[in-house]
Backbone bond lengths (Angstrom), bond angles and torsions (degrees), N, CA, C in turn:
res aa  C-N    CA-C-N  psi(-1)  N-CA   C-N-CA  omega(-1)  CA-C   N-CA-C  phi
1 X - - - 1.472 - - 1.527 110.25 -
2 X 1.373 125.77 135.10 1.568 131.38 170.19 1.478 109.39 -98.34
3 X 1.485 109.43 102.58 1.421 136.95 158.60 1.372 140.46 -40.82
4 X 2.236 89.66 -19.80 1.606 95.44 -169.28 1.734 123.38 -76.24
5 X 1.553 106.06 17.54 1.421 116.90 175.89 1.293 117.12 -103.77
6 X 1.776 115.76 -22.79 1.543 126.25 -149.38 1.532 91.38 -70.02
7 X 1.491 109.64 157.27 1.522 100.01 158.19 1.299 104.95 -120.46
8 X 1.197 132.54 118.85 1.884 148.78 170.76 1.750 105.39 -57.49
9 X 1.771 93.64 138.11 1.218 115.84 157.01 1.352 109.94 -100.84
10 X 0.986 99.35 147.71 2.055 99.50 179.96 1.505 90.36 -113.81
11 X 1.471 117.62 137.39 1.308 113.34 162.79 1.363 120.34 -121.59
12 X 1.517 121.07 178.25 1.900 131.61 -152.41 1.633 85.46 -41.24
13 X 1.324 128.45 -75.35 1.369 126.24 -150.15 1.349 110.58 -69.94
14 X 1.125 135.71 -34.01 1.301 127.45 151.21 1.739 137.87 -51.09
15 X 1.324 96.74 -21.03 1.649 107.58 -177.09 1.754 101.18 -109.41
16 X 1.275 118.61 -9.00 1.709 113.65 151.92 1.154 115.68 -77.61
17 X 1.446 129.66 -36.04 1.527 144.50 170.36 1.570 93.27 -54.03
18 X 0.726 148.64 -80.88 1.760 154.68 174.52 1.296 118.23 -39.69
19 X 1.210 115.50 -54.03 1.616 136.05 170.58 1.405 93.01 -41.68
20 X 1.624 126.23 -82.85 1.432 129.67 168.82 1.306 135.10 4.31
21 X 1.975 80.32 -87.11 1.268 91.06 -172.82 1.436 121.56 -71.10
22 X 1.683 128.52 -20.95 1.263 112.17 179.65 1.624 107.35 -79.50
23 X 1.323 122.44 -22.96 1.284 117.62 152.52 1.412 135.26 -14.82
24 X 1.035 90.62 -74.58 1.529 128.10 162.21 1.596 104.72 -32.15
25 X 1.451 92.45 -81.26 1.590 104.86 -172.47 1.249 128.67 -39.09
26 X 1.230 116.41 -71.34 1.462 161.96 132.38 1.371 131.86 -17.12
27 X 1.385 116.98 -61.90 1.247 119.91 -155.63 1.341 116.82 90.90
28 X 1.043 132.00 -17.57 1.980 134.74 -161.20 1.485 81.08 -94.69
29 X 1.667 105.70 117.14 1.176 134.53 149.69 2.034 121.56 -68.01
30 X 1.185 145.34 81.93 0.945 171.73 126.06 1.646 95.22 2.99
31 X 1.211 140.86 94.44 1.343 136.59 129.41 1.545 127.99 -10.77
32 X 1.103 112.10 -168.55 1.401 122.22 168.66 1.624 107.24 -118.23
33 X 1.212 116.43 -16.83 1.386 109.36 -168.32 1.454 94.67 -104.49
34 X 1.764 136.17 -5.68 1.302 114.24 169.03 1.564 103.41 -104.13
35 X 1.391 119.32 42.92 1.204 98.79 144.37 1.655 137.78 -85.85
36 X 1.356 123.17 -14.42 2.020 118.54 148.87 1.622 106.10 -47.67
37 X 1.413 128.91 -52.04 1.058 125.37 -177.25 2.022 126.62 -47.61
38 X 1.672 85.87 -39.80 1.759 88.77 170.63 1.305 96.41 -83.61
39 X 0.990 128.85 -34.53 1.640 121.74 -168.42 1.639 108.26 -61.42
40 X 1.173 123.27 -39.42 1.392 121.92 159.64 1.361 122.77 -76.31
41 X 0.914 119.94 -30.70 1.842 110.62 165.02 1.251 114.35 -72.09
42 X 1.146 105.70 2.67 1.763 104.52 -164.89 1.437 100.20 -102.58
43 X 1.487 120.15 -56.31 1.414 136.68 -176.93 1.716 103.09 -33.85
44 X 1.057 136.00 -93.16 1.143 143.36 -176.10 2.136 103.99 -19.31
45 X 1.410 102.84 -41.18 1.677 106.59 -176.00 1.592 96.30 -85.15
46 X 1.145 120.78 -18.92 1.903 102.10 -174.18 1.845 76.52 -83.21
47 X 1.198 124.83 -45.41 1.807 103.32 -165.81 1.306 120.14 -55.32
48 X 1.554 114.62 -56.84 1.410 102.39 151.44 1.253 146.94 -5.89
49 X 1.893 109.30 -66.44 0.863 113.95 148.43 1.377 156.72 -118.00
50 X 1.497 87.23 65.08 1.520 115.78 160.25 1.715 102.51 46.60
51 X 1.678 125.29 21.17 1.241 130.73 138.44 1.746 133.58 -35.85
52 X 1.298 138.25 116.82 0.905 117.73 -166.39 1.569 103.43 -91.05
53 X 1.683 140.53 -21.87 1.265 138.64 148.49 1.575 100.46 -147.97
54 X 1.817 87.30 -172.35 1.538 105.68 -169.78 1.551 100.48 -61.14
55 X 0.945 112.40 -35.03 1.580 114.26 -172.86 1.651 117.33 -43.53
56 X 1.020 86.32 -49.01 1.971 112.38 -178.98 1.779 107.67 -77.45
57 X 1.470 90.43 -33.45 1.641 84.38 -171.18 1.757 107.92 -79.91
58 X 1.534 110.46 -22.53 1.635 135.47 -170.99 1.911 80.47 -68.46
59 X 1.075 118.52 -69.22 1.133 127.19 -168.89 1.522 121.59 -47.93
60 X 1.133 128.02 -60.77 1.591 133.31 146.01 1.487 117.19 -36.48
61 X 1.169 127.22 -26.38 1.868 119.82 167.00 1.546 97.65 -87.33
62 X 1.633 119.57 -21.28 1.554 81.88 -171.05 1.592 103.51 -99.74
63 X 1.345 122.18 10.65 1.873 126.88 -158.30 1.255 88.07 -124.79
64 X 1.584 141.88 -22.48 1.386 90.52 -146.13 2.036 70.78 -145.07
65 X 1.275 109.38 109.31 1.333 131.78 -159.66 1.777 102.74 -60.47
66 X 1.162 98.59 -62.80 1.931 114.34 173.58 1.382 88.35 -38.53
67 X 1.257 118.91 -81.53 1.440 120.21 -145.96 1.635 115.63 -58.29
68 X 1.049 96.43 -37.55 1.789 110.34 151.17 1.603 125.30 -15.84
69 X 1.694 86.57 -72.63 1.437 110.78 -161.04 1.349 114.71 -72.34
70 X 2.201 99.99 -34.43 1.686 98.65 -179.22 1.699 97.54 -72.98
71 X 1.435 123.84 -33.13 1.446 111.03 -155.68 1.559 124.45 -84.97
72 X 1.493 96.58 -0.29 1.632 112.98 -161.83 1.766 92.45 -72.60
73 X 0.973 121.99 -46.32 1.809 126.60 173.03 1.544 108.04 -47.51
74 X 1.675 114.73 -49.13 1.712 93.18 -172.40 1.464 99.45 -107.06
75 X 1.266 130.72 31.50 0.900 118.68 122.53 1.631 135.76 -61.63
76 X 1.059 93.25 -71.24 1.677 99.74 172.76 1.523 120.84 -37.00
77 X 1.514 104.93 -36.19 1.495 108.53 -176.60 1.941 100.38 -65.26
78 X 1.267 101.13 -38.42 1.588 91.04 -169.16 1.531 110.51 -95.10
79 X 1.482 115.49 29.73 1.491 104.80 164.56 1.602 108.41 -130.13
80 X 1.520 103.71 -22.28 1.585 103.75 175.83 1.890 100.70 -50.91
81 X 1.115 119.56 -179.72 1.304 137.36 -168.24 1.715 94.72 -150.07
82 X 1.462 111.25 136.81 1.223 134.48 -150.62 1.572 112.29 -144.99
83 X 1.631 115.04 42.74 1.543 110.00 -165.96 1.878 84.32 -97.30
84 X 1.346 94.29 125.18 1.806 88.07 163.26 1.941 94.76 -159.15
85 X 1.270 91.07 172.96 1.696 86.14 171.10 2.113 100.18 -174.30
86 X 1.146 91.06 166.29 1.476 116.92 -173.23 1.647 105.82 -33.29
87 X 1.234 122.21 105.83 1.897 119.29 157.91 1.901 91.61 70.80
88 X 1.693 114.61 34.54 1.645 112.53 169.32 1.638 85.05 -66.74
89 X 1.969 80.43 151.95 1.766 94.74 179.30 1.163 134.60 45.60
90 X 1.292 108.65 28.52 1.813 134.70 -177.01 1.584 117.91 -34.20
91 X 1.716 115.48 -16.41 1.372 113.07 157.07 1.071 113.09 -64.64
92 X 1.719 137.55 -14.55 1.610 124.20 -178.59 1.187 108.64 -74.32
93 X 1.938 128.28 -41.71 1.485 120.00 166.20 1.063 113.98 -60.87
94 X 1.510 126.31 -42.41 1.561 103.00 167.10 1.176 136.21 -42.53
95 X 1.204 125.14 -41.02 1.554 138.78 160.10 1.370 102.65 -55.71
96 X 1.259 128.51 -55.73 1.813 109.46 175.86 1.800 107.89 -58.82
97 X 0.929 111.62 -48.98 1.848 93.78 -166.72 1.578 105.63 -88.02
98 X 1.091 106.91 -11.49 1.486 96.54 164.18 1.409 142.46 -104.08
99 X 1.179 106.81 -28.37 1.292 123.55 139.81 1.257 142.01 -75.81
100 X 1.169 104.05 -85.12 1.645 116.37 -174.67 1.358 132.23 -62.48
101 X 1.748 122.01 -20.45 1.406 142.31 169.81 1.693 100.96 -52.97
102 X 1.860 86.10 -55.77 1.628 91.00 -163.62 1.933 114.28 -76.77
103 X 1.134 107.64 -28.32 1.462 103.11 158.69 1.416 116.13 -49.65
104 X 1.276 127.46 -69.84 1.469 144.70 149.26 1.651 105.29 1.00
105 X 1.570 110.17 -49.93 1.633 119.44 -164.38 1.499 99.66 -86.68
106 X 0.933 132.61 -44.30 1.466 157.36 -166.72 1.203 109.90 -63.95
107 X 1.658 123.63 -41.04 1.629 127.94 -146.45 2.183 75.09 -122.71
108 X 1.084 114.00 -18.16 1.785 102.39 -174.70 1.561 92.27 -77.99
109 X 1.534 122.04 -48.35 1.635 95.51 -175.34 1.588 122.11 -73.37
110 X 1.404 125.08 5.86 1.549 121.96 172.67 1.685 97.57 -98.75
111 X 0.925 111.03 -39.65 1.782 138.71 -167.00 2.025 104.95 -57.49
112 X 1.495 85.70 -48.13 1.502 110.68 -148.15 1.868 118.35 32.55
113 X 1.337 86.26 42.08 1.992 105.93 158.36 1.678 105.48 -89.76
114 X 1.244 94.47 132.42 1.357 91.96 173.67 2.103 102.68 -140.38
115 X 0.902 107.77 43.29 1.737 128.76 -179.70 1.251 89.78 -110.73
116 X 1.299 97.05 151.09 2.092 133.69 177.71 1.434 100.64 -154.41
117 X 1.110 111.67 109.73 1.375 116.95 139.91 1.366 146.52 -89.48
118 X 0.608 162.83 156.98 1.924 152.17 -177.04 1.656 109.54 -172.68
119 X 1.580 93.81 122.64 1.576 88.44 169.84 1.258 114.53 -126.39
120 X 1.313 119.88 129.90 1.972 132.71 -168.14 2.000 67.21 -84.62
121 X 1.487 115.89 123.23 1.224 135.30 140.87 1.505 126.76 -69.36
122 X 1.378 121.22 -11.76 2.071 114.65 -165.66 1.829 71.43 -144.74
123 X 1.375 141.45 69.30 1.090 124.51 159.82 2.221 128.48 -32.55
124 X 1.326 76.51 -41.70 2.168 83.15 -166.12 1.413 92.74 77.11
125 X 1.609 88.76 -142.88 1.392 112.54 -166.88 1.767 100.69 -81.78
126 X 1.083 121.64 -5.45 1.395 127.16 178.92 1.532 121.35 99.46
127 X 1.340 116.19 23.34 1.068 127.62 -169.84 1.790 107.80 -82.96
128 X 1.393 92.12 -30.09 1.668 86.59 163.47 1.520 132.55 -115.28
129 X 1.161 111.48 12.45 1.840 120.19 145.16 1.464 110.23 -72.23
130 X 1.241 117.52 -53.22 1.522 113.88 170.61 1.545 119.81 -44.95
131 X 1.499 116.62 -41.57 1.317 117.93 -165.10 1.972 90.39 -61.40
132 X 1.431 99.71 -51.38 1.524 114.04 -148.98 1.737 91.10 -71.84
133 X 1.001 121.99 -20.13 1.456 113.63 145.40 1.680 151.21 -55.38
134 X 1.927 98.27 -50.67 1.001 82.71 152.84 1.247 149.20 -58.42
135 X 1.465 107.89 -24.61 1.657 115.80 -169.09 1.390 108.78 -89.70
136 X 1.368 108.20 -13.53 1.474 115.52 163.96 1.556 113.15 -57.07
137 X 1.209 105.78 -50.03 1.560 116.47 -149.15 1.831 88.94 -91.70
138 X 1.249 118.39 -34.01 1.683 113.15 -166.95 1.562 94.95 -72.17
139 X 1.530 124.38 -24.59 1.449 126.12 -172.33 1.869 119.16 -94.27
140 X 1.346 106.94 -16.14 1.717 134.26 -179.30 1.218 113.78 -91.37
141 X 1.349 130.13 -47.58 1.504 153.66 -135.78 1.731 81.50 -61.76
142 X 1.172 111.99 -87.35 1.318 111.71 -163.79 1.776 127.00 -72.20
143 X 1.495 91.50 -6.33 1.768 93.44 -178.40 1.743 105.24 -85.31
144 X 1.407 117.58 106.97 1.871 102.61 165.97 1.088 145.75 -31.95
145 X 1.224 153.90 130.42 1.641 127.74 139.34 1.531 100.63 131.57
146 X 1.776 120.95 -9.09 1.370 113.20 -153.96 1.785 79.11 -103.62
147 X 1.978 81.44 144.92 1.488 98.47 -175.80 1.861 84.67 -107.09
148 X 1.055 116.18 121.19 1.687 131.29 -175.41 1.565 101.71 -131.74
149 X 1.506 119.38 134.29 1.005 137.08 -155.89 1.684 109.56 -173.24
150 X 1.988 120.58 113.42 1.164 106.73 -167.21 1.614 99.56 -126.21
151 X 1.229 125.79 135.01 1.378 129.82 -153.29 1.896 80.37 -104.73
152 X 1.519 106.11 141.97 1.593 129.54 -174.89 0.896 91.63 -125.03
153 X 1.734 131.66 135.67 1.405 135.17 146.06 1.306 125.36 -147.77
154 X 1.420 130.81 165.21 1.362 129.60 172.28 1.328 108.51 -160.02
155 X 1.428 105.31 178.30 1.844 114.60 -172.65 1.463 89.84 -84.80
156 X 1.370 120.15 -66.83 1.483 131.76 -171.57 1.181 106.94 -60.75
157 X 1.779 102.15 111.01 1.681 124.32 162.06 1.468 132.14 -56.23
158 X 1.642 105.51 -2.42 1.710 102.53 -167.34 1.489 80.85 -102.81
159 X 1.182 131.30 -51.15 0.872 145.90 -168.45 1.492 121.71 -34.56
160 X 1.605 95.67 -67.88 1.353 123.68 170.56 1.591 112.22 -42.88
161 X 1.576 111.23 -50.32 1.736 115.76 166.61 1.295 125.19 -43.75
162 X 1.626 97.52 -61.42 1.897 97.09 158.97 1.295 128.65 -14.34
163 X 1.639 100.35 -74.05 1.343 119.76 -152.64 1.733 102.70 -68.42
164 X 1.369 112.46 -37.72 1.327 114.86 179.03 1.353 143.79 -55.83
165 X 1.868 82.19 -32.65 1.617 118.74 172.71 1.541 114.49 -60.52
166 X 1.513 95.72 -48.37 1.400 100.40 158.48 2.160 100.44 92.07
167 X 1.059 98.81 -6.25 1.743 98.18 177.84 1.535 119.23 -130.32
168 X 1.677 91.45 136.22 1.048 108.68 -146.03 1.695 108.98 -114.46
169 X 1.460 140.05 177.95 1.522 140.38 -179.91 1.583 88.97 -91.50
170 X 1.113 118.24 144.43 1.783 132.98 155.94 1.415 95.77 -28.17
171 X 1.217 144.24 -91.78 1.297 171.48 -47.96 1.884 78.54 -136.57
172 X 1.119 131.67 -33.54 1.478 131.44 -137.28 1.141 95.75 -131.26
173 X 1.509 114.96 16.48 1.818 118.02 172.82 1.727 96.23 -133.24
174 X 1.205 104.05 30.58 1.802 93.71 179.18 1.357 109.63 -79.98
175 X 1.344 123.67 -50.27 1.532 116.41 161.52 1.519 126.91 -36.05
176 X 1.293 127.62 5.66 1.259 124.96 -169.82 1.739 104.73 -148.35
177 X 1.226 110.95 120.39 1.112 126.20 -154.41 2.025 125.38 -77.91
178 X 1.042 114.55 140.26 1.783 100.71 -173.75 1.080 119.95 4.42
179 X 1.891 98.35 -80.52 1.514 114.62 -153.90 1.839 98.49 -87.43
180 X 1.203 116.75 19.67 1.503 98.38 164.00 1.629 114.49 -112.97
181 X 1.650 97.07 -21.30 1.544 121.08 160.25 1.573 107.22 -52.71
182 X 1.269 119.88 -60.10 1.785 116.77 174.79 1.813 118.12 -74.10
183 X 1.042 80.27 1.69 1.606 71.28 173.70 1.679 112.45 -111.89
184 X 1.663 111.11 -36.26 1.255 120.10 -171.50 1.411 117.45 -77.29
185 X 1.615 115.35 -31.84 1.649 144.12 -140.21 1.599 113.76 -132.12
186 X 1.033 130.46 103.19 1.610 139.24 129.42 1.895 115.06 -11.64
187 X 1.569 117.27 95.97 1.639 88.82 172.05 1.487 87.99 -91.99
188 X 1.643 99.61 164.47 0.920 120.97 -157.56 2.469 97.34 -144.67
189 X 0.937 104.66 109.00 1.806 97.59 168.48 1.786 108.32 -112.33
190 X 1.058 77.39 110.24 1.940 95.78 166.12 1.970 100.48 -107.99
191 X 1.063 99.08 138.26 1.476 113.77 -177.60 1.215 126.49 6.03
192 X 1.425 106.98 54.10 1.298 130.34 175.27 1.600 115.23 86.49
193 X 1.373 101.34 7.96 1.503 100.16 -168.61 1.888 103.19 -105.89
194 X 1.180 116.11 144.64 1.944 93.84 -174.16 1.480 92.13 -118.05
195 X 1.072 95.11 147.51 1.794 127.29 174.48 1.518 132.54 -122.12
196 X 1.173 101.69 140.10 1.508 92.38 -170.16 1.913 110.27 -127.27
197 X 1.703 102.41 116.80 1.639 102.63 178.72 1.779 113.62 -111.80
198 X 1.476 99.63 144.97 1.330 120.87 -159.37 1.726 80.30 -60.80
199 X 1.401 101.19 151.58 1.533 123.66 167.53 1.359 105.08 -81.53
200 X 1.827 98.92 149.27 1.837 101.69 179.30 1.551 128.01 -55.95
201 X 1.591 101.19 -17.34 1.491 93.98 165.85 1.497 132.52 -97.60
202 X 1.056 103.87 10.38 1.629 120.13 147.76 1.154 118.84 -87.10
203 X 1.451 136.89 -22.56 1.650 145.28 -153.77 1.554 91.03 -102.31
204 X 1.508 107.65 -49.29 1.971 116.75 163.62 1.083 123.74 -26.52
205 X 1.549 112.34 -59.29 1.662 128.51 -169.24 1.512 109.17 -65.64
206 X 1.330 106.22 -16.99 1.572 100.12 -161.36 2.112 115.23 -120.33
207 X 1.227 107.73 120.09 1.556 88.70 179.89 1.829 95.90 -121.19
208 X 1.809 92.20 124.17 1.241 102.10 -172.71 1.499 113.20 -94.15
209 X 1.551 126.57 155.67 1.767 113.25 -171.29 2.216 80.47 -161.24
210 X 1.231 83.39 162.82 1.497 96.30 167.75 1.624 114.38 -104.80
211 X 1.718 92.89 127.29 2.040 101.00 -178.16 1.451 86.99 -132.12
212 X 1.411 97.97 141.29 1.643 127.58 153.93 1.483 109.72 -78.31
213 X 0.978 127.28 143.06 1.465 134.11 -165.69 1.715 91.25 -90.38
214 X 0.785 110.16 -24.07 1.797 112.44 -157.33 1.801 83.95 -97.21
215 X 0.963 137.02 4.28 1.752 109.21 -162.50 1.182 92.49 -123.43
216 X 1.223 117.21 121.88 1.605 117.56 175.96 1.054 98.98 -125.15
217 X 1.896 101.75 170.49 0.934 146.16 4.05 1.907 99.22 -59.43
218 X 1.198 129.07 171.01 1.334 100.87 143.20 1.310 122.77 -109.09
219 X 1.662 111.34 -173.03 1.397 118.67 -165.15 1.259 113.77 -59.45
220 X 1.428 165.48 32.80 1.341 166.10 -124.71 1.283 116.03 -137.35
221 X 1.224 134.90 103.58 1.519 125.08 -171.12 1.369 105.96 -65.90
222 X 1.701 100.18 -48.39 1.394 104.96 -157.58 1.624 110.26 -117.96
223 X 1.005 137.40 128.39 1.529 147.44 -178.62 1.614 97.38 -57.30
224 X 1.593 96.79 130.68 1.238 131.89 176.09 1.433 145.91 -72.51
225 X 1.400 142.32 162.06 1.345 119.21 -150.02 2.018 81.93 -111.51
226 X 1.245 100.07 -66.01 1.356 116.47 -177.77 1.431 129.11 -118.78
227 X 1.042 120.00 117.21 1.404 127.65 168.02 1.788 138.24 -103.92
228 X 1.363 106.08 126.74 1.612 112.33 -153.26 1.348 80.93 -89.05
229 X 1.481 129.32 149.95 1.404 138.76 147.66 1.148 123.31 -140.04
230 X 0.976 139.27 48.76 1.813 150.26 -143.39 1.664 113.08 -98.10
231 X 1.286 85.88 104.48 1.837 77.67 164.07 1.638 120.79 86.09
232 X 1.511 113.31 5.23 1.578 149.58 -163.83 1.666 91.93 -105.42
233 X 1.406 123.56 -72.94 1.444 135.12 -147.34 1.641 91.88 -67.67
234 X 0.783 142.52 -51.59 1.815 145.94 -178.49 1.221 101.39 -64.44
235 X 1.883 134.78 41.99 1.143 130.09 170.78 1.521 74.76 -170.30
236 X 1.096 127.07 65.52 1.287 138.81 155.98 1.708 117.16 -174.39
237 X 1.557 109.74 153.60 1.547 112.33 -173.07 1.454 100.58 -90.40
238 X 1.192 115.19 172.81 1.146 129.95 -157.14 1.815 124.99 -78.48
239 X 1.660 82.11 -24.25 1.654 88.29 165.14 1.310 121.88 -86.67
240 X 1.863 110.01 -8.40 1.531 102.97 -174.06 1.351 91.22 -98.89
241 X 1.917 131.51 -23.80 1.267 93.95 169.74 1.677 125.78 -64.75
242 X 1.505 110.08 -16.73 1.758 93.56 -167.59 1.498 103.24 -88.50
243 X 1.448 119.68 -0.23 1.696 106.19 173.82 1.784 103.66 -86.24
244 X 2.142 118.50 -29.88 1.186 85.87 164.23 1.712 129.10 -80.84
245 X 0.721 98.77 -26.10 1.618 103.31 -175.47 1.789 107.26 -49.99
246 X 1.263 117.15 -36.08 1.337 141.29 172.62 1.888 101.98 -55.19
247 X 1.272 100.13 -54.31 1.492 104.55 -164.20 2.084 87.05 -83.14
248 X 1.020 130.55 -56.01 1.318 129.43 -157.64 1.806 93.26 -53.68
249 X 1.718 130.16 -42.16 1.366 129.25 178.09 1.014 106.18 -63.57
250 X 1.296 137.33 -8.65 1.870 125.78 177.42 1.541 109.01 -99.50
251 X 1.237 101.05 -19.62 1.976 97.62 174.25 1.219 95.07 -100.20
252 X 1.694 154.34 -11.52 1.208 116.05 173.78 1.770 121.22 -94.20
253 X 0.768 123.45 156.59 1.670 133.06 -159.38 1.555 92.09 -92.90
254 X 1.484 105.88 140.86 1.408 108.80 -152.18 1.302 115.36 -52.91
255 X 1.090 134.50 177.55 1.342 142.39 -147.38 1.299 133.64 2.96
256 X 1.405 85.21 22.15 2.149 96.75 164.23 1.518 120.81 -56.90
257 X 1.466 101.98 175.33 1.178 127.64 -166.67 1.479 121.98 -74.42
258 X 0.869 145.42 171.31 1.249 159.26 98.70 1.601 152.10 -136.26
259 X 1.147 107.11 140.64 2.047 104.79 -144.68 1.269 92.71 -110.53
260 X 1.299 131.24 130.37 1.442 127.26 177.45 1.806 93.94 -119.40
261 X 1.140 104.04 -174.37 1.570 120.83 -165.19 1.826 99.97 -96.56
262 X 1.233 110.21 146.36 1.550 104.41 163.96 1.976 148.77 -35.51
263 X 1.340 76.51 -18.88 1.582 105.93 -177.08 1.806 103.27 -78.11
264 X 1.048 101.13 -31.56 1.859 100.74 -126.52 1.563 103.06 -118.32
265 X 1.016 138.50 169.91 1.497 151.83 -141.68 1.240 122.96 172.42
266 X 1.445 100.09 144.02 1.603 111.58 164.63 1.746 122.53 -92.36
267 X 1.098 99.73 -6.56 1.638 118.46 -163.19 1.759 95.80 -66.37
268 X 1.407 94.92 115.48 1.836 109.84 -178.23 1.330 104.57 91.76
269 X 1.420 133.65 -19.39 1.604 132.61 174.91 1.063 126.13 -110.05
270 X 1.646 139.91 -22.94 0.990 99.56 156.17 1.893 103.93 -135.39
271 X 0.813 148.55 -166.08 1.501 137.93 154.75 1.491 129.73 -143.34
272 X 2.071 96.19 39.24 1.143 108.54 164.63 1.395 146.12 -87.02
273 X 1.400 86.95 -2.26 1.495 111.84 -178.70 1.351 132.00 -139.44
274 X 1.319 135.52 141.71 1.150 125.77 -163.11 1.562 121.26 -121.66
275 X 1.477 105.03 151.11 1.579 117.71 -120.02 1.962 88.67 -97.11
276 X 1.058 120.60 97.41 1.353 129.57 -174.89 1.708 113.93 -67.84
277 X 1.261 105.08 -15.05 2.049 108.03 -156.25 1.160 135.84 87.38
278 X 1.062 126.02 116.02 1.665 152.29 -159.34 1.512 112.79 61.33
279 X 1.418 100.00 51.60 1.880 104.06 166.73 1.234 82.79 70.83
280 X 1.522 160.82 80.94 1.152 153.60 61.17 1.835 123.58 -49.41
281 X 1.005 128.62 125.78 1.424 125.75 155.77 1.430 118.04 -134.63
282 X 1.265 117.97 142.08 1.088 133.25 153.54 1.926 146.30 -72.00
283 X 1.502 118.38 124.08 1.439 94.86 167.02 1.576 141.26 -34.04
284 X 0.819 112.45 131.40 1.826 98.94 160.65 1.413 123.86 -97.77
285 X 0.764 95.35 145.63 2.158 112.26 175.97 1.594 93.78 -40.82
């Protein structure tokens, strides 16, 4: 029989089996009310593979170990959630070029450091490593000597391709204006449709890799200045935010950064850092 038409119900014991394991995986705590939501991201992957329901497909992750191991990745890709877009929460670059660049400038001539690190932790499609680029590069461009370098990552592998690719639909550069569009962006018309890809010296600034939030230590040789995490922690419980928040204070170099998303907080979790305004915080001594 060919499956690639059926449409699947997922039921309770199958969507705790899932619930679990991306738990598990992941960290993304799963409700009760987004289970229709996996059930539709899911449908399209049981057709694929020619699954006839969740039942069968529940059954193949728990029997058949390989199949496990290759599928546990697109799974994840099709339940993470991926809403981001160009200069979101545009008071956080404000805080980089208005603040924090110039501290940065200030503490390099007593310091004579002239390194930046920054890592966008929940990359997406890369719409916000790019942002944290441009403002890198509109604030660097003309000062010498600075070795700047911004680490991109995510769980989701399709994702991660996107972002690397670096090109984007018109429609998904409206937050970003003409002359930063001609300076930052490649247009590009494919069959009438126009596109726009980040220039190599934006593609330079950035080296993208795939991290699990949950797997530590992470890959980092060297401890960090600032770290983006936006919009990640509100799809996690409360003990996995204070083990990352725990792990994110041991890679940043003292009195570093950290940028959380509008939603989200440290308040009751952790009290290593101190709380600057609008989801900015800082290390403490």
């Amino acid at each position: 029989m060919d499956f690639r038409a059926v449409l699947n119900t997922i039921g309770d014991p199958e969507f705790e089996f899932i619930k679990d394991l991306v738990y598990k995986q992941a960290g993304i705590f799963l409700a009760p009310h987004k289970k229709i939501m996996v059930q539709s991201r899911l449908n399209a992957r049981l057709r694929t593979l020619n699954i006839a329901s969740y039942e069968d497909y529940v059954l193949k992750l728990k029997k058949d170990p390989k199949f496990a191991s290759e599928e546990m990745q697109e799974l994840i890709n099709r339940i993470t959630t991926n809403k981001t877009d160009f200069f979101r929460e545009n008071h956080h670059f404000d805080f980089l070029k208005n603040t924090y660049f110039p501290e940065c400038e200030e503490q390099s001539k007593t310091l004579g450091n002239k390194s930046l690190r920054i890592w966008c932790s929940a990359a997406s499609t890369g719409e916000e490593p790019y942002s944290i680029a441009i403002t890198v590069y509109e604030y660097f461009a003309n000062k010498p000597g600075w070795n700047l370098k911004i680490y991109a990552s995510d769980i989701d592998t399709q994702v991660l391709n996107t972002a690397q690719d670096g090109f984007y639909k018109a429609d998904r550069l409206e937050p970003v204006s003409e002359a930063m569009k001609q300076k930052h962006f490649n247009k590009h018309i494919k069959a009438d449709q126009v596109y726009y890809e980040a220039k190599p010296h934006l593609k330079n600034l950035i080296e993208f890799k795939q991290i699990n939030l949950l797997h530590h230590p992470f890959p980092f040789k060297e401890k960090l200045d600032l770290i983006f995490c936006r919009n990640v922690v509100i799809y996690f419980d409360k003990q996995t935010q204070k083990v990352l928040f725990s792990q994110f204070e041991e890679l940043l170099k003292p009195l570093g950064f950290l940028v959380l998303g509008h939603s989200e907080t440290m308040f009751g979790i952790s009290d290593r850092f101190k709380f600057l305004g609008h989801t900015v915080y800082q290390k403490k001594n």
